[in-house]
N, C-alpha and C positions, 0 to 999 in steps of 0.2 A: 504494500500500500504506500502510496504517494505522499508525503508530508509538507504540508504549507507553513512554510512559520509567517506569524501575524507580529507585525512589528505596528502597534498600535499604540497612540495614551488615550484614546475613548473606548472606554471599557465596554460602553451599549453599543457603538463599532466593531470591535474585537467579537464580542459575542454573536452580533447579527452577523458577519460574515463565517466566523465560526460554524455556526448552524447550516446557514447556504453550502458551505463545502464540505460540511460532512455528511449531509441528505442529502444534498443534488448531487452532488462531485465523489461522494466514497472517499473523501481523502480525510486523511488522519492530520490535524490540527494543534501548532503549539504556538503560544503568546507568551511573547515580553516585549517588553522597550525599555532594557538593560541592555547598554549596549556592550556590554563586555560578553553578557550573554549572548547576543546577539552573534558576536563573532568567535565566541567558540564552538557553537551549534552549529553557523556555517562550514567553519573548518574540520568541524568532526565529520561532515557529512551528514547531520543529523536530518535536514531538511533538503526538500528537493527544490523548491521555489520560496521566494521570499515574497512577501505582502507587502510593501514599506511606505506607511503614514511619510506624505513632505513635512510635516509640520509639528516634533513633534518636542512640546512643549519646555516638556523634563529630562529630558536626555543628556546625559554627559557624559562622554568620554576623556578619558586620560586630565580630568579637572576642567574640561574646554564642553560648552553647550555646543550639539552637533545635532541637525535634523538628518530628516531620512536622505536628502542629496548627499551630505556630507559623508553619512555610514555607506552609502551604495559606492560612493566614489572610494572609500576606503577597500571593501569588496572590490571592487571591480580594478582595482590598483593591485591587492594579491593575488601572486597564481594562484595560491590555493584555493583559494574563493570564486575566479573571476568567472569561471562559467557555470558559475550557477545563477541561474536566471534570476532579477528582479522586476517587480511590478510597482512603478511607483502609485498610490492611491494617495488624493488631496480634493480636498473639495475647493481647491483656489485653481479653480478651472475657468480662468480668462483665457481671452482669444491670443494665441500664443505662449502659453503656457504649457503645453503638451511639451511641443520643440523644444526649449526651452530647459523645461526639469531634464527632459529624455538628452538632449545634448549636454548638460552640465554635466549629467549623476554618470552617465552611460550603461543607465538602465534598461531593460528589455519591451518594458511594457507601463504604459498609463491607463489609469482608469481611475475618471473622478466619482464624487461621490456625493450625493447619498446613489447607492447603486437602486437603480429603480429594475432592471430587466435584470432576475436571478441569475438565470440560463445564461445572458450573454455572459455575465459576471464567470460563470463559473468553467463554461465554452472557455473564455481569454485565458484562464490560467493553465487548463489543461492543454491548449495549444500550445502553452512555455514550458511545460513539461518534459523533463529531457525523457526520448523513448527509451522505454529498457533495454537494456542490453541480451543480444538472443544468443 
């Protein structure tokens, strides 16, 4: 089974997309926005895709406030991380904002939010799903 980690700080977020992907999607589901934890669950391989809040309040790394661009650019800066797929999710879905986070962070995937269409929601993440290996 496929695991999503949710890098969230709205808890009623975390949980409503929780539920979408483990009923619609079969996939297995873990939250934080610690980011120390954040990057060793990556690097364990613990997760197959990442969920990653732009904005995300409380977050600190290494004593420095860091939102979800900054953690994805840190990802995607280590080999050991860098092909594992990210999804940025932000509800500061201005006209050019897509381009914009996706080119900063050099994440995989946008999708803003409140997510209204379950199925498309849960369609976009299994599309970035890396396929199994046969």
């Amino acid at each position: 089974m496929k695991t999503v980690l949710i890098v969230e700080d709205d808890l009623i977020n975390a949980r409503v997309f929780s539920k979408i992907l483990t009923k619609r999607g079969g996939l297995e589901v873990k939250h934080t926005e610690n980011v120390e934890e954040v990057m060793k669950i990556a690097s364990s391989g613990e997760a197959d895709i990442i969920l990653m809040d732009v904005s995300l309040s409380r977050s600190v790394y290494q004593g420095k406030s860091v939102d979800g661009i900054k953690i994805t650019q840190m990802l995607k800066s280590d080999p050991q991380t860098a092909n594992l797929p990210v999804i940025l999710v932000t509800a500061h879905a201005m006209e050019g904002d897509r381009e914009n986070f996706l080119k900063q962070s050099g994440a995989d995937g946008y999708i803003s939010k409140p997510v209204v269409d379950h199925q498309q929601f849960v369609d976009q993440i299994i599309a970035l799903l890396p396929k199994q290996d046969n």
